[in-house]
N, C-alpha and C positions, 0 to 999 in steps of 0.2 A: 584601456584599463578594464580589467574586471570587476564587477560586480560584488557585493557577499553573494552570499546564501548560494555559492557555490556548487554545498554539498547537500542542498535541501531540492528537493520536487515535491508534486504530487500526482499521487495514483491508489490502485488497488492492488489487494493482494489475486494472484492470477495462479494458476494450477501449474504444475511441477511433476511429470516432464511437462513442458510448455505441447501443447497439443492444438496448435494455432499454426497453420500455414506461413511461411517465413518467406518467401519465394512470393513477388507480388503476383505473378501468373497465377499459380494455386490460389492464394488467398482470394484473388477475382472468380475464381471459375465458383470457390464453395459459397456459402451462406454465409456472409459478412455478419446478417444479426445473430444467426448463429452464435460466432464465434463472437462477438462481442457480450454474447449473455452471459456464454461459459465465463469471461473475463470477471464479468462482476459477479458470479454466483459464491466465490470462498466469501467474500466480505461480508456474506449475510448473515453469517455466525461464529465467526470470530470473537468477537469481542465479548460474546457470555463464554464464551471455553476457554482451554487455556493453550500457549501456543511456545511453542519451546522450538528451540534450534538441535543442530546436529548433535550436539554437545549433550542431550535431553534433557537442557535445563532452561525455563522459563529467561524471557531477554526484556521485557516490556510488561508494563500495564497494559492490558488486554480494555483493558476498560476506558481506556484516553481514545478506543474507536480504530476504524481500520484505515485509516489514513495514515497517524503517527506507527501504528503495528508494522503498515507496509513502509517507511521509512527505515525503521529500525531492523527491519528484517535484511535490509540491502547492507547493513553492517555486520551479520551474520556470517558465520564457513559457508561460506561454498553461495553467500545470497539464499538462504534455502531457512522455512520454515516450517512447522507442521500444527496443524489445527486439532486440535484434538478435543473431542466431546461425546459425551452421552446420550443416553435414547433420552432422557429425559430434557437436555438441551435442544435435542432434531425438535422436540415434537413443541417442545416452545416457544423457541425462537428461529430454529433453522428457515422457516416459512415455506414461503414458494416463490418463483420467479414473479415479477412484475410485467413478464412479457407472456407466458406461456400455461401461468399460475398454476404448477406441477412443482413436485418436493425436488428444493435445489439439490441436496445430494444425489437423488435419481438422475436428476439431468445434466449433473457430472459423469456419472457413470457413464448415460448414455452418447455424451460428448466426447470419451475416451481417457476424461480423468481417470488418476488414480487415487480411491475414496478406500482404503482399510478398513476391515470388520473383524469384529471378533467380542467371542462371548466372556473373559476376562480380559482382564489388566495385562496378565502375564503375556497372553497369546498376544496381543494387540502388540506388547514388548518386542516380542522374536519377529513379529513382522516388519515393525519400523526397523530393527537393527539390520535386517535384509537392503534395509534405504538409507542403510550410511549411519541410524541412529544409535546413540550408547546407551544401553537396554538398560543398565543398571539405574544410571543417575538418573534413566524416562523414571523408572518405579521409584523412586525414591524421590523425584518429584513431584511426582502425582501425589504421594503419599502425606509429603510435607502437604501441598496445598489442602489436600483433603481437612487434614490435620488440625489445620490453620481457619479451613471455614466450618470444623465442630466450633473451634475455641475462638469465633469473631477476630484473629489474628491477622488476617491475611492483612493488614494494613502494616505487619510488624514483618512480611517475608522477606527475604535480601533483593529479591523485585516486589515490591507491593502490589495488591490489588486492591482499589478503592472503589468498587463497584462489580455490577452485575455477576455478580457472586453466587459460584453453582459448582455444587461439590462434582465430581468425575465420578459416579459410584451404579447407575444404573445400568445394564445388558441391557442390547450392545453396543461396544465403545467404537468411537468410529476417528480414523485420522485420515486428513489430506493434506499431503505436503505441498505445499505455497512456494511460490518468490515473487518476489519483489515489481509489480509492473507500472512504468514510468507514464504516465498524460502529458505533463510538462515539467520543465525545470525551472526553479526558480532563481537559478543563475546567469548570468550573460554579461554583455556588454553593458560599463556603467553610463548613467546617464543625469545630465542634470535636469531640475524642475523643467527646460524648455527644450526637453529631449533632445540635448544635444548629446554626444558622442563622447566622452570623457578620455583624453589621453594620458602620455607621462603627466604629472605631477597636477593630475585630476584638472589641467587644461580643455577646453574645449576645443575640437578639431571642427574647424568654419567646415561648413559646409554638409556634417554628416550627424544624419537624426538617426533614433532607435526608437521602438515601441517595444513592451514586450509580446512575445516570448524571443526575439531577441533579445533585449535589453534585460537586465535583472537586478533584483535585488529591492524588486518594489513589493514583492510578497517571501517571504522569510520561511514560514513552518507551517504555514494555513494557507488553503487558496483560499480567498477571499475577492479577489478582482480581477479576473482573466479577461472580461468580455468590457469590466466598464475600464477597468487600468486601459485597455488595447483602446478603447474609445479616446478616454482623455490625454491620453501622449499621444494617439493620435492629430486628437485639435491641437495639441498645444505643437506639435513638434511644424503643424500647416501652419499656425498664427505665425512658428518662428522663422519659416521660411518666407512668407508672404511677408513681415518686417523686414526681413533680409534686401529680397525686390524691390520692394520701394526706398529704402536705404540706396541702394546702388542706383536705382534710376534718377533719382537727387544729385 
């Protein structure tokens, strides 16, 4: 039997084309931390910008953080989203890496993402729509949102935003297109309290335990428990086997 939380994980948002060796040969021979910096470098600014799909229309509270962002982006055309922000956002939140503490956009560039520039609105338009995006409905969401943070509305837009709120208006505007990249899933195999194995008719099947990230459905829309969940179905699924043994040695 399956689990819920089927259609839920967690992860970050990851650069678009994906510029991460795919091939485990490759990925061994380059710079693992490398590429695991690029991984987390979009989520550093995310959530003060705003982040629209193919469609160029806002999909998400930007402000619920880059965990739910990168959920919701996986329901997106094509899995595909774009970051979009200001000089004014780079220089206040974008930061720098935690590993390298150099300006994360830089170090996408120099990693072979693809980071958009440009000295208006409009330009920045005809470059996204080069990447699939609809130029019209980009400007005319921008527009709105702009709009909406003169007039404290943004809580009233057909996606809200209920925080970190920064209008899109300073040169130059900068966009990185995102997708969606997976750490674990929070779906699997069901299980009961003594990590047993859940069959037809949510029966336990003797003899077969789960922990997670097998097992699922013990974290929902937040990671919250990877390492202690894995600990304690851990013990409990050894308690269930070790009752089991001495049952049958009886």
């Amino acid at each position: 039997t399956l689990s819920r939380s089927i259609g839920t994980f967690y992860g970050h948002l990851i650069p678009w084309p994906l510029v991460i060796p795919q091939d485990p040969e490759s990925y061994e021979a380059g710079d693992a931390t490398s590429f695991q910096e690029l991984m987390g470098n979009v989520q550093q600014y995310a959530p003060q910008s705003i982040v629209i799909n193919l469609n160029g229309e806002r999909f998400v509270d930007e402000s619920l953080m880059d965990e739910w962002i990168n959920q919701m982006t996986a329901r997106q055309p094509k899995a595909r989203a774009i970051v979009v922000l200001d000089q004014t956002i780079r220089e206040k939140f974008a930061g720098k890496s935690a590993i390298t503490r150099r300006d994360n956009l830089e170090l996408l560039l120099e990693k072979g993402a693809v980071v958009e520039k440009a000295d208006t609105l409009e330009e920045l338009a005809s470059k996204l729509k080069g990447l699939g995006v609809h130029k019209a409905n980009f400007l005319k969401t921008v527009k709105e949102f702009n709009e909406a943070v003169d007039q404290k509305t943004t809580a009233d837009l057909r996606i809200p935003k209920n925080g970190l709120i920064f209008k899109i208006e300073k040169p130059p505007f900068y966009a990185v297109p995102a997708t969606s990249g997976i750490s674990i899933v929070y779906g699997g195999l069901a299980i009961n309290p003594k990590a047993e194995v859940l069959g037809i008719g949510q029966v336990p099947i003797p003899g077969l335990y789960a922990i997670p990230g097998v097992a699922g459905g013990i974290m929902h829309t937040d990671m919250w428990c990877v390492m202690s969940g894995n600990m304690t179905f851990g013990y409990m699924a050894a308690e269930s086997v070790i009752a089991t043994v001495k049952t049958k040695k009886k």
